[in-house]
N, C-alpha and C positions, 0 to 999 in steps of 0.2 A: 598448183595449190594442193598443198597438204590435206588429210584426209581428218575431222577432230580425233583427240586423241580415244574418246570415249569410243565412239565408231571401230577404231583399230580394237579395243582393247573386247567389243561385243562380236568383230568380225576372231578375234584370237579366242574367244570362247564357244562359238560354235561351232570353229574347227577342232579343238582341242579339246573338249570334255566329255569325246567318249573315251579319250586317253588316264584321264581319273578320275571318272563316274560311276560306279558302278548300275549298270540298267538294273538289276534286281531289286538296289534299294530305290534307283528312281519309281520303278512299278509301285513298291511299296508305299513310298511316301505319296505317291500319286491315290492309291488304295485308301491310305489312313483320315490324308485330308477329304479323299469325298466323301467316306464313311461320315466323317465329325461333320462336313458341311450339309449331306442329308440329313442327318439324325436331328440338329440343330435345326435344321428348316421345316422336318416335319412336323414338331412340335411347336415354333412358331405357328405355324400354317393352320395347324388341330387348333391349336389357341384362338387365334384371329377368328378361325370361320365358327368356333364355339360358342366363344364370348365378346367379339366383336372388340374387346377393350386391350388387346396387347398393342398396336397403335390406333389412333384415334386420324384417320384417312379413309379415304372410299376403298374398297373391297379388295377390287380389284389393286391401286397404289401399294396399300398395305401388302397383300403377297408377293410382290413385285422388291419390295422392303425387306420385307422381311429373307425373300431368296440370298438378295441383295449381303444382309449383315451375315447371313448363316456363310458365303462362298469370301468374305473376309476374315470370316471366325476360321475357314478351312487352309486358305493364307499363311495365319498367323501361326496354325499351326505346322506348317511346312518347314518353316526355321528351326524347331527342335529335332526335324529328323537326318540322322546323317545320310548321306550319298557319297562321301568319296569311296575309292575302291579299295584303299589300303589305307592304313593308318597312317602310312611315310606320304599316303600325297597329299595332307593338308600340312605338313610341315616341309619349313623351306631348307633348303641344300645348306650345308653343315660345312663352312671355310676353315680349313687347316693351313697353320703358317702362324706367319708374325700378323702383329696386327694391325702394321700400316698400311701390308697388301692388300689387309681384307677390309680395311676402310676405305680403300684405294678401290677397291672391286663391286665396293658399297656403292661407292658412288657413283659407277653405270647404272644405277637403276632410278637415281633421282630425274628430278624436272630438269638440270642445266650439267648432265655430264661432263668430266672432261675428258682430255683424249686418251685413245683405249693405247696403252704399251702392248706391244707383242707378247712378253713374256706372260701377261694378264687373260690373254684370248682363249685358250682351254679351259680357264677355271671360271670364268665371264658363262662359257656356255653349259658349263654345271651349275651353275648358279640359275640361269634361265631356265630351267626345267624346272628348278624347285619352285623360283617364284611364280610361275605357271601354274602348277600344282595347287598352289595356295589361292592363288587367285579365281584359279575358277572353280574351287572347292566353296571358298567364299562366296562368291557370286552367286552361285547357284543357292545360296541357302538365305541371305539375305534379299534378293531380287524380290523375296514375295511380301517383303511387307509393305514396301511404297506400295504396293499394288491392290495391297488389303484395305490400305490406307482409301485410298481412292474409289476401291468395290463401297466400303462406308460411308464416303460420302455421296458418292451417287445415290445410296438408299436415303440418307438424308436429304438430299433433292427432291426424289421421287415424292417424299411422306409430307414435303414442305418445312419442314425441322429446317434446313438453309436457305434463306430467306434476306429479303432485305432486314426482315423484324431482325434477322439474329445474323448478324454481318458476321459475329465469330466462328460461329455454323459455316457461313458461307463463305469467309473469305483465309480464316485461318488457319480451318482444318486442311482445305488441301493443298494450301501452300507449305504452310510452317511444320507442320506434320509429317508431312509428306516430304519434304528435304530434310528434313532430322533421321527420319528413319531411311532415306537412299541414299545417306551420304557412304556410308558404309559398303553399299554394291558400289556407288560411284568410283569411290576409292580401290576398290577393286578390280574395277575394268579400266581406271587409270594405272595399274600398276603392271595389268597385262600388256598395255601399250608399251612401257615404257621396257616392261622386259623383252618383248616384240623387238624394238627400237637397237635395245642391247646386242641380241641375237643379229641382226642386220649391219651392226657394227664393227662383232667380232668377225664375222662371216668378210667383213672389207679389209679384217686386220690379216696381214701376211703374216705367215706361220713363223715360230719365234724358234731359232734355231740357238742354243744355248754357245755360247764360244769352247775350246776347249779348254781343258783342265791344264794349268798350268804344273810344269813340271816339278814334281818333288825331290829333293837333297838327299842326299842316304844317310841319314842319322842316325846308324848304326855303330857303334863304337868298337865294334869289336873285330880284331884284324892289325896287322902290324900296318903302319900307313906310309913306312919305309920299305924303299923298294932292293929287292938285293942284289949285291956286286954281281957285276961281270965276272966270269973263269975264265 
């Protein structure tokens, strides 16, 4: 039994994204968003326990809430900060040629590939790095918002804001929401699969030895082409 492909494409991203990550913007973005999710909570938190009126919950619930939207609000902003390590590794590998090889070469990376030619398996495995690149440059930047998604609606749990009273609180926000905004990493960690899948392919394809060059004419004109008498 096959492994899902979502699975392959999150096992292909935690091996492969210290290869175009850079740790220093991760530190940073990691820096930025707790800065904006403390800042954001402790003035929630001053509010609440000053004036009792930024939610209307018990005290306790409330701060719990309130922690709660400030570590969504740090989330959301994780998406604007970059982390690849070079600028070439969010962009994908650049096919040179005609263009029905590189339709042809396109189409290893789709859901129902067809079969890999030999002459296609060198540039298959250029192609794989790029889409790699992109993929878990992607990944890594939208993964936080289903997850912000979700930090917010537990806060709304907590304060009773989702509710039988309010089924759309309860039943829309973390379904509908929440798959709008991860379809984007989904598609991402299906695309590492499937360039995963590529790589695995090319790797079974035997090496493409080109035939040799057929012999050329001398089409040269110049020279008598009459051969001279005997003495």
């Amino acid at each position: 039994m096959t492994e899902p492909a979502v699975v392959t494409g999150w096992r292909v991203y935690r091996a492969r994204r210290t290869e175009f990550l850079d740790p220093a913007r991760v530190r940073r973005r990691t820096r930025v968003c707790g800065v904006v999710a403390t800042a954001l909570g402790t003035v929630g938190v001053v509010a609440q326990l000053l004036w009792h009126s930024v939610l209307e919950a018990p005290l306790a619930l409330a701060l719990v809430a309130i922690v709660a939207f400030a570590a969504a609000v740090g989330c959301l902003a994780a998406t604007f900060l970059r982390t690849a390590s070079t600028p070439d590794a969010s962009q994908p590998a650049a096919l040179t040629g005609d263009w029905r090889r590189s339709e042809r070469i396109g189409q290893q990376f789709g859901p129902r590939p067809p079969a890999m030619l030999p002459e296609d398996r060198d540039l298959v495995h250029r192609q794989v790095e790029g889409s790699v690149g992109v993929g878990v440059v992607v990944f890594d930047r939208t993964r936080w918002l289903p997850v912000g998604w979700l930090i917010a609606w537990v806060g709304l749990l907590v304060v009773g804001e989702a509710s039988t009273d309010h089924l759309v609180l309860l039943l829309l926000l973390p379904s509908v929401l929440a798959l709008m905004q991860s379809s984007t990493a989904i598609n991402a960690l299906l695309g590492l699969a499937r360039a995963e899948a590529a790589r695995r392919r090319a790797e079974a394809t035997p090496p493409y030895d080109p035939p040799p060059a057929a012999p050329t004419r001398n089409r040269d004109p110049r020279g008598s082409k009459l051969g001279l008498p005997d003495s």
